[in-house]
C-alpha positions in Angstrom: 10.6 -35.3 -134.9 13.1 -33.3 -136.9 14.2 -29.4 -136.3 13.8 -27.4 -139.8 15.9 -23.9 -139.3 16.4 -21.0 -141.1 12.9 -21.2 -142.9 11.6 -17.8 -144.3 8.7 -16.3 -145.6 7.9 -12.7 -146.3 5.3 -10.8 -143.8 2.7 -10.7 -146.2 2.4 -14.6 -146.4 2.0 -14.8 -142.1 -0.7 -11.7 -141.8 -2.2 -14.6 -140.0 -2.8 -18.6 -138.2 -4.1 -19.6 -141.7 -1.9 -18.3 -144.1 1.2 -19.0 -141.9 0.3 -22.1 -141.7 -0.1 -23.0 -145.2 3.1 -20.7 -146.3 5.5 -22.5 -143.9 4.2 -26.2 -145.2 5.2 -25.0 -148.7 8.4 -24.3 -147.4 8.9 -27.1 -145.4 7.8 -29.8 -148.3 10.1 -27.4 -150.7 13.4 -28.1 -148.1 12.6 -31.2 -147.8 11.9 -32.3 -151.0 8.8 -34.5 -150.2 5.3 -34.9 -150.9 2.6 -33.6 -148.9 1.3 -37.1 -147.7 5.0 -37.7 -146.3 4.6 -34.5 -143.8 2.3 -35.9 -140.7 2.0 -32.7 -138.6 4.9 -29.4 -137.6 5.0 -27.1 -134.9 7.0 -23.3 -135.2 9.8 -23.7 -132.0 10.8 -20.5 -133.1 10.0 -17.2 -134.9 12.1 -14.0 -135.3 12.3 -11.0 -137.6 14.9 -10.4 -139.8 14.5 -6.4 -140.8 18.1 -6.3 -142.0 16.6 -4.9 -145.0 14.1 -2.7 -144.9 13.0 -3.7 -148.5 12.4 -7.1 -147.7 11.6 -7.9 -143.9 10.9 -11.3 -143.4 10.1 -14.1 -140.8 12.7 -16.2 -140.4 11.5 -19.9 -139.1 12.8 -23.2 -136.7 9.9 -25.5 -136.7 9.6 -29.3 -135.3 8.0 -32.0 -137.7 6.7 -35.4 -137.6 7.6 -36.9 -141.1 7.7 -40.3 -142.4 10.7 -42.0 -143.4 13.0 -39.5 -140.6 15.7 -41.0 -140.9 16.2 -41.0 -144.4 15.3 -37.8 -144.6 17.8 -36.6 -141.9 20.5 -38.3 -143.8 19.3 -36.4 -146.9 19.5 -33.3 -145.1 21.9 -33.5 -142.6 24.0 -30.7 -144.3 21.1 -28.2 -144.9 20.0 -27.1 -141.3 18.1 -30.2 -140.4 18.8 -32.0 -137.3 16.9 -34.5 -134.9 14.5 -32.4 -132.5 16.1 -31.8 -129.1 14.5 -33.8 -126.1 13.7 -30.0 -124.4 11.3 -31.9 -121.4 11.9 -31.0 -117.7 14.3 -33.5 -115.7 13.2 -33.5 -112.2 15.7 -34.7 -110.0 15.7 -37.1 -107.2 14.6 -36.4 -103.2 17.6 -36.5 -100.8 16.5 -38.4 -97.5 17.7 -35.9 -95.0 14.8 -34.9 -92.8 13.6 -31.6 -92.5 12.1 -30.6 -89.3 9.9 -27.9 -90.9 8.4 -26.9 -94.0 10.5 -25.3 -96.2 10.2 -21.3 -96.3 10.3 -19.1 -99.5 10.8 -15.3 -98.8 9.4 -13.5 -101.7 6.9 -14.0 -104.2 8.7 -12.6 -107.4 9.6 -14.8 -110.4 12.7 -16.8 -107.9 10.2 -17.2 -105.2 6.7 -17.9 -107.3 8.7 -20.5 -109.3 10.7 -22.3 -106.3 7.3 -22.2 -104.8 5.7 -23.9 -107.6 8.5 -26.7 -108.1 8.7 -26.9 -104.3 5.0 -27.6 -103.7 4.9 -30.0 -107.3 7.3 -32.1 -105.6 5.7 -32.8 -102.1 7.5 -30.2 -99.9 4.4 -27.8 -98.9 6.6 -24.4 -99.0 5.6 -21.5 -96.8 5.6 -18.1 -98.9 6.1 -15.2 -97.5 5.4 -11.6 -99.1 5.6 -8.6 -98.2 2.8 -6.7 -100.2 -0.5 -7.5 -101.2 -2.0 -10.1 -103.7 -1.5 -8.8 -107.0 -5.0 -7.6 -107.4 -5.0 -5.1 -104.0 -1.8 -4.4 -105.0 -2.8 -2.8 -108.2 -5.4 -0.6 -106.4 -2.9 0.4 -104.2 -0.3 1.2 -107.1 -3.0 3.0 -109.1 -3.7 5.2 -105.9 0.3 6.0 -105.9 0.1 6.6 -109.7 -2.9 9.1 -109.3 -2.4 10.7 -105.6 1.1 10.4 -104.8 0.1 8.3 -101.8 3.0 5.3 -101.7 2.3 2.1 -99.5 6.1 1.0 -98.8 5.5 -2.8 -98.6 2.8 -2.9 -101.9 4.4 -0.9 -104.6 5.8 -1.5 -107.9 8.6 -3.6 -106.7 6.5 -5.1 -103.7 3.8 -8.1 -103.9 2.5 -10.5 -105.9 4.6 -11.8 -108.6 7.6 -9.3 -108.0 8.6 -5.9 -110.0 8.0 -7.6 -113.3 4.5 -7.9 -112.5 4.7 -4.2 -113.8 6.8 -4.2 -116.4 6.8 -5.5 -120.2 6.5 -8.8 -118.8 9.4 -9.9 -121.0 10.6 -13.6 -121.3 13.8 -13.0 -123.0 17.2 -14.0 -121.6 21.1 -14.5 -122.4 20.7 -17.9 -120.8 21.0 -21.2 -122.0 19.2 -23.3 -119.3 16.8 -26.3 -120.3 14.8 -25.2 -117.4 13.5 -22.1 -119.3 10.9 -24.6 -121.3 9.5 -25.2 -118.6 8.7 -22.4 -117.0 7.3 -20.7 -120.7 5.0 -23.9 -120.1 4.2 -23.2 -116.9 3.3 -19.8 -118.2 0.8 -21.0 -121.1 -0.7 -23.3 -118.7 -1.7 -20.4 -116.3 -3.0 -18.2 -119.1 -0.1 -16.8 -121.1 -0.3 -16.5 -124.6 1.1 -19.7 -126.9 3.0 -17.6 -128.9 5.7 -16.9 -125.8 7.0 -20.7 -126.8 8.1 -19.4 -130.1 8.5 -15.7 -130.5 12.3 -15.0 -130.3 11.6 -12.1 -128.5 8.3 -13.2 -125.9 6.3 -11.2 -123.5 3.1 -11.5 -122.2 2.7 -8.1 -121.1 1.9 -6.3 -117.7 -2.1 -6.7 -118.2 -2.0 -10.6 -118.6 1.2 -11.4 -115.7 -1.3 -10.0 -113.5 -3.6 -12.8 -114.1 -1.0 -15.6 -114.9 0.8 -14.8 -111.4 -2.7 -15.5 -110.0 -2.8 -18.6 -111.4 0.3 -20.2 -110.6 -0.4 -18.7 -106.8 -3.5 -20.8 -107.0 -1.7 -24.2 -108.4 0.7 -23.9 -105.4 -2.0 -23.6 -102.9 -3.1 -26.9 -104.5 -0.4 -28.6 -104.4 0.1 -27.9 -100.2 1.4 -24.6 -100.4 0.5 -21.7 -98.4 0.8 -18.4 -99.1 0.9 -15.2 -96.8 0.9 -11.8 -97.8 1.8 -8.7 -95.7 4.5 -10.9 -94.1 7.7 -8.9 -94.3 10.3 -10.9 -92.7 12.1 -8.6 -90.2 14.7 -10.9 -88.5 16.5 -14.0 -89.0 17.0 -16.0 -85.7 20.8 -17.8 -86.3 22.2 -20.4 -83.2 26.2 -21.7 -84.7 25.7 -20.3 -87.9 22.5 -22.0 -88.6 19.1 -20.8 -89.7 16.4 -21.5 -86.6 14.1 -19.0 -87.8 12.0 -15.8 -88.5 10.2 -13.2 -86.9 7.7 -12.2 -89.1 6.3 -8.2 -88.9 8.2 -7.5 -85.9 6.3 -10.0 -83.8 5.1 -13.6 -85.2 8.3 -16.3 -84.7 8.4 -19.0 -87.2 11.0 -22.0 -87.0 12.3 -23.1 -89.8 16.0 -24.6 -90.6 15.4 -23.5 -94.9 14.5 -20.1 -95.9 14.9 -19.6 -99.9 15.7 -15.6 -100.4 14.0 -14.1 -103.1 13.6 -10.9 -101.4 14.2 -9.1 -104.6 16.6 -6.0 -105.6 14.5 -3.4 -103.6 14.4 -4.9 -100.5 17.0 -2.7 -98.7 16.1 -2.9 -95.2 16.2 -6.7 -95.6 19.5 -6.2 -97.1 20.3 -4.4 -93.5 19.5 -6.7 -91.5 21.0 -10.0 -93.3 24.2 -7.6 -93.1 23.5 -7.1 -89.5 23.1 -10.9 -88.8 26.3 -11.4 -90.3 25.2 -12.7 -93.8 27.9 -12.3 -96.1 28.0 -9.8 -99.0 29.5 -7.9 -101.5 28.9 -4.3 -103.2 27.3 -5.3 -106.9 28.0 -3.5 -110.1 24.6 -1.9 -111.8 23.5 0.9 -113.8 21.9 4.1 -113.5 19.9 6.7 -116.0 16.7 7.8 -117.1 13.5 6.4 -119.2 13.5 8.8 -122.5 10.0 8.6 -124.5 10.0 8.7 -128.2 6.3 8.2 -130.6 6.2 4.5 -131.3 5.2 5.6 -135.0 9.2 6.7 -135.0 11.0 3.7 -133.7 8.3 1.5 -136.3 9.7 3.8 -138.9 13.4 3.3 -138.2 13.3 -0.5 -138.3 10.7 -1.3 -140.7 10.6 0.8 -142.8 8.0 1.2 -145.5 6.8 -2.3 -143.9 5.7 -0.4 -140.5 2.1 -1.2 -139.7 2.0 -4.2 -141.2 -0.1 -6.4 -139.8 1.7 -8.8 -137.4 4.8 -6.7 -137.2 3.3 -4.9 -134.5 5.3 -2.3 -132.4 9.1 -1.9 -133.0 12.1 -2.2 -130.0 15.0 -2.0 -130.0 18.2 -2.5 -128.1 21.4 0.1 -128.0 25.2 0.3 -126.3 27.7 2.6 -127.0 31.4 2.4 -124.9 32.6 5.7 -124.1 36.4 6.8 -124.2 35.8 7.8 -120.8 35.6 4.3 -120.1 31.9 4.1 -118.8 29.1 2.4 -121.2 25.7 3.1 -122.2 23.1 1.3 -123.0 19.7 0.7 -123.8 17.7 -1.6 -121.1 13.8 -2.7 -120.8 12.5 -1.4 -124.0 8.7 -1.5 -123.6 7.0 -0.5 -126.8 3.9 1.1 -127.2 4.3 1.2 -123.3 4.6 3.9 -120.2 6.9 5.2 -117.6 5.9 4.4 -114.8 6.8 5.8 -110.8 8.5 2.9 -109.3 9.4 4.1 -105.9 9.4 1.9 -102.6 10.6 4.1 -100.3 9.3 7.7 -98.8 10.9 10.4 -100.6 12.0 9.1 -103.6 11.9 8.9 -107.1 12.2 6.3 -109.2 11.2 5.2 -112.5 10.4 2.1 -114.8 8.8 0.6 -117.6 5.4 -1.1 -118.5 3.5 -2.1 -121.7 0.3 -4.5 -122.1 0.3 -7.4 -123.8 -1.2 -5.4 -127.2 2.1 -2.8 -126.9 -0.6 0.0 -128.3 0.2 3.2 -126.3 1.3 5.9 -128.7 4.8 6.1 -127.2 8.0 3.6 -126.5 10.0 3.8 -123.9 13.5 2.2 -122.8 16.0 3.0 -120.2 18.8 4.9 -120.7 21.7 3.5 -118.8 25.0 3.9 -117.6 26.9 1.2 -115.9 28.4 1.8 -112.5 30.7 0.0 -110.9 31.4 -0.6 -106.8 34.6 1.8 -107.4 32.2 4.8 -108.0 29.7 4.2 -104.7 32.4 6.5 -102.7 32.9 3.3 -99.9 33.8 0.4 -99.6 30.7 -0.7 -97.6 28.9 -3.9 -98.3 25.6 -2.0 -99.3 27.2 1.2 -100.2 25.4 0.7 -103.7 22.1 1.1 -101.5 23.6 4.3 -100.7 24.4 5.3 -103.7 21.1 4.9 -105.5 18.9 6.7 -102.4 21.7 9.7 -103.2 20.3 10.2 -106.6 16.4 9.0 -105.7 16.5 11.6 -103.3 17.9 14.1 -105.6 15.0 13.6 -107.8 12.6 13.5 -105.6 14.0 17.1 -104.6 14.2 18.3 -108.4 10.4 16.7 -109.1 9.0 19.0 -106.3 8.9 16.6 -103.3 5.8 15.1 -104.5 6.7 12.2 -106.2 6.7 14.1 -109.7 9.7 13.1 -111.5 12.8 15.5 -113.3 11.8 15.7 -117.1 13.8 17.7 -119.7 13.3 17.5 -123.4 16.8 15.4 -124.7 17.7 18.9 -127.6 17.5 20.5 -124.1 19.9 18.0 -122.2 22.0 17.3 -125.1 22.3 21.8 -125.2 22.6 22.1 -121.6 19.6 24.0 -121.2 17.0 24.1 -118.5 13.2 23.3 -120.8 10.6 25.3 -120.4 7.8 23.6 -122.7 6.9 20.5 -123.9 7.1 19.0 -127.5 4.7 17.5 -129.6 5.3 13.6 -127.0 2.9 14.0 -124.5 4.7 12.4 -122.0 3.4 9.5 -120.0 4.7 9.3 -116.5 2.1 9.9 -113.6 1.6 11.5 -111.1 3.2 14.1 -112.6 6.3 15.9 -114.5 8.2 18.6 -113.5 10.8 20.5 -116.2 14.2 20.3 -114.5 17.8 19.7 -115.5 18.4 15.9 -115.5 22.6 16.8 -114.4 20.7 18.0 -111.2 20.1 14.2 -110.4 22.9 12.2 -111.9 26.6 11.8 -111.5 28.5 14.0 -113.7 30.2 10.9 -115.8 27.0 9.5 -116.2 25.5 12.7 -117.9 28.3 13.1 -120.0 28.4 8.8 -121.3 24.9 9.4 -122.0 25.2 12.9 -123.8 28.1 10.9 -126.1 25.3 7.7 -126.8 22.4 10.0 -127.9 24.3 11.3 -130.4 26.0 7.7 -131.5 21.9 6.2 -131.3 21.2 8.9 -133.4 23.5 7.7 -136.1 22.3 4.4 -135.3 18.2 4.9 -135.4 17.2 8.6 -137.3 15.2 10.5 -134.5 16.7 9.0 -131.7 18.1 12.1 -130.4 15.1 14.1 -131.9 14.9 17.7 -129.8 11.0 16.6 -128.5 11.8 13.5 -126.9 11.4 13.1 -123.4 13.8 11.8 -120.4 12.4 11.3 -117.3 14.5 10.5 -114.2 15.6 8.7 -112.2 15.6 5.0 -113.3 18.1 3.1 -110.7 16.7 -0.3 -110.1 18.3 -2.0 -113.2 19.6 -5.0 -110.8 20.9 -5.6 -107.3 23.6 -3.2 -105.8 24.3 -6.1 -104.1 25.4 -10.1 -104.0 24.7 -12.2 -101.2 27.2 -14.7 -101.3 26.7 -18.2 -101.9 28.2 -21.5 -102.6 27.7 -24.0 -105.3 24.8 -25.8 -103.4 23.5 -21.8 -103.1 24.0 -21.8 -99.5 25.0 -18.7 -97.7 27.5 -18.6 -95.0 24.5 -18.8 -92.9 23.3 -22.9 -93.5 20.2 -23.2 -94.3 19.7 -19.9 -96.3 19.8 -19.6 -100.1 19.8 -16.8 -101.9 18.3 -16.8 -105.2 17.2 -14.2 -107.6 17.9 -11.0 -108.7 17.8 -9.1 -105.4 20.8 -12.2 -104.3 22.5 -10.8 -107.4 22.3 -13.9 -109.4 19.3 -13.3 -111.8 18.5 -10.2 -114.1 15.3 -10.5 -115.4 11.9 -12.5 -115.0 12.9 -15.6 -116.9 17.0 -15.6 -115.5 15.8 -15.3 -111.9 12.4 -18.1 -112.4 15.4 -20.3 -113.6 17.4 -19.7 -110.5 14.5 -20.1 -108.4 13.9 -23.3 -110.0 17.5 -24.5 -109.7 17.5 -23.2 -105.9 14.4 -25.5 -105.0 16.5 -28.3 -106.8 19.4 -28.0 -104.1 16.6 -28.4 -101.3 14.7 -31.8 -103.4 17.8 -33.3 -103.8 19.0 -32.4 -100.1 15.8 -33.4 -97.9 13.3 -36.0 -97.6 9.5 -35.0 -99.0 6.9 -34.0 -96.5 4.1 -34.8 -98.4 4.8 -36.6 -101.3 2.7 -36.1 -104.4 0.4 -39.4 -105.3 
């Protein structure tokens, strides 16, 4: 096959499968100059939006074909964005020969751990998963009971159980990596129920309403493969004889042996964190960010990119994605923009508050919502500490926790309030989202002074960026502080920790920042072990 790029078409002309379809062979017999009869069959690899101009939004195209007479046509074209199709297939790599005296053991079932798991298990080496919440469907019981009673269950939460804290989230694919691997696992995703159009979109989510069932899936297809799978098993010590991994004590009282743990205990698991410290597990403070959600009408955001081309069909709901570098040398940015989506209380520990972001698959709530960030670094935690980020971050949790009414209500102010440094007393025209509650507050009372004055200074830059941005009746609700690990458990190239036979992985090791960047890793991580040890079961 040959890749076709920068193929475009105007939104009208892919309203839909049909007239997508026919539109983009037009164009691609027009590039090509051939006949119909010389085009066997095409595929889109990848489709983005070009709204540079708001006059003339458009699709812009990469799409695979099967032609006759390639290779003339490739020397034809070979100046005109036409190249051979890569060869994007998974490589699996070879099995080592070193025994392993026990199954392997995963700790975690977020993206790292579900997707190690799954390539573990594939490969004949019958993983053990442990996780600490519940399967994801008790789990969202319990987090709807949270969301409506303020009752929290600190091992089955938002960033607890099945499938990880992007279970409840957009349930976005995107990522600044460039690792072959990432096929793979977007296959692995449409093979468990994700949406085709995740192979393609430039931009792919499959939203908080299908991960739910997808993670199920690919739980499932472990389990098939000899995989096992235990929820409500926190790991609450590591047993270590001459720097080497012997094994785990499981909920304070179950021992299991085991000489390779994979750690994908994700970025919330604190007391973990604790205890690998304690053990001697070597670390080191992490830079990450801390700030708000703020709420603007989705109608708005449509409005600022598209245009008079908002609510066209197939356009559907607008993001976006912000920075702004302050003279005061800190940096703001927009993170995990979820439109047409909610706020969301995110909180894993008793008395505190945090926040996040979720949208369904359909993004058709009447509001978007990003975070509002401002990077910190290890200097600003006030110690040099190994987890003094995890400090940090219950600091201002706490705080908000206070300022929400010790309820698990959350700080809100309306952003002409913040930006006037005024308490609010009344809601706009947004009807805010978060649950179980809201209470009016001053934001400042939550957040370090630098970090209210950085994002004072972007609101108003945004607002020069994207009309409304900083428009008085907007709503910012704090605290969001769970952008990534405060921490980095240090490993080596073979992603070992000083500890042998433990390897860190994922976001919560500091090596991952997203759903897609930390399945990679986990993917990579099982790798080291294939290509290390000898298969216990191999596959037929």
């Amino acid at each position: 096959m040959i890749r076709i790029s920068n193929l475009k078409l105007e939104i009208a002309k892919a309203k839909n499968n049909d007239t997508e379809a026919a539109a983009l062979k037009n164009a691609l017999l027009t590039k090509l100059k051939i006949k119909p009869n010389d085009l066997i069959t095409f595929q889109i690899f990848k489709k983005s939006i070009d709204a540079r101009k708001k006059s003339a939004i458009a699709y812009i195209y990469s799409v695979d074909a099967s032609l006759k007479n390639e290779g003339a046509i490739l020397k034809k074209c070979n100046k005109s964005g036409v190249i051979p199709s890569p060869d994007l297939s998974y490589q699996p790599v070879t099995p080592g020969n070193t025994t392993m005296g026990h199954r392997p053991v995963i700790i975690g079932l977020g993206p790292a751990g579900l997707f190690a798991g799954l390539n573990l298990a594939r490969n004949g080496y019958a993983p053990i998963i442990l996780e600490r919440g519940d399967e994801v469907d008790i789990r969202s019981a319990k987090i709807n009971t949270f969301w409506q009673t303020g009752e929290l269950d600190p091992d089955s939460n938002v960033q607890f159980g099945e499938g990880g804290a992007g279970t409840f989230s957009d349930g976005k694919l995107t990522t600044l990596i460039n690792d072959p691997r990432c096929r793979s696992i977007l296959e692995a995703f449409i093979a468990a129920g994700a949406p085709e159009e995740i192979r393609y979109l430039s931009k792919p989510h499959i939203g908080t309403d299908l991960l739910r069932e997808t993670v199920k899936t690919l739980r499932k297809e472990i389990i098939a493969n000899g995989g096992e799978v235990r929820f409500r098993s926190r790991v609450t010590d590591f047993l270590i004889e001459d720097d080497q991994l012997t094994g785990l004590i499981i909920n304070e009282q179950e021992t299991l042996n085991c000489q390779v743990a994979l750690l994908g205990i994700g970025h919330s698991a604190r007391d973990t964190f604790y205890t690998l410290h304690h053990r001697g597990v070597t670390m080191t403070p992490k830079a990450f960010s801390i700030g708000v959600r703020i709420e603007h009408p989705q109608n708005l955001i449509n409005n600022a990119q598209y245009g008079q081309a908002a609510g066209t069909v197939g356009l559907g709901a607008a993001d976006y994605k912000l920075s702004y570098h302050s003279p005061n040398g800190h940096s703001a940015y927009t993170f995990c923009m979820c439109p047409g989506g909610y706020v969301v209380a995110a909180a894993s520990e008793a008395n505190g508050v945090v926040t996040n972001g979720m949208s369904e698959h359909r993004r058709d709530g009447e509001n978007a919502n990003a975070a509002l960030l401002v990077g910190v670094q290890p200097e600003d935690f006030g110690d040099s500490h190994p987890l003094a980020g995890v400090a940090f971050q219950r600091k201002w949790e706490t705080l908000a926790f206070t300022l929400g009414g010790q309820n698990y209500h959350a700080p809100a102010q309306l952003v002409g309030d913040f930006l006037a440094d005024r308490p609010s007393t009344h809601w706009g025209q947004l009807k805010p989202t978060y649950a179980p509650g809201l209470k009016l507050a001053q934001l400042k009372d939550c957040l370090p002074d630098y970090v209210v004055a950085t994002m004072k200074e972007a609101l108003v830059h945004f607002d020069q960026k994207m009309t409304g941005f900083a428009m008085d009746d907007s709503v910012m609700t704090g605290v969001e502080t769970r952008s990534s690990s405060p921490v980095r458990i240090n490993r080596n190239d073979d992603h070992v920790a000083n500890i042998s036979g433990l390897y860190p992985m994922g976001e919560g090791a500091g090596y991952a920042g997203g759903i897609m960047s930390s399945a990679v890793d986990g993917v990579k991580t099982a790798e080291k072990i294939i290509k290390r040890y000898a298969q216990l079961n191999p596959p037929k």
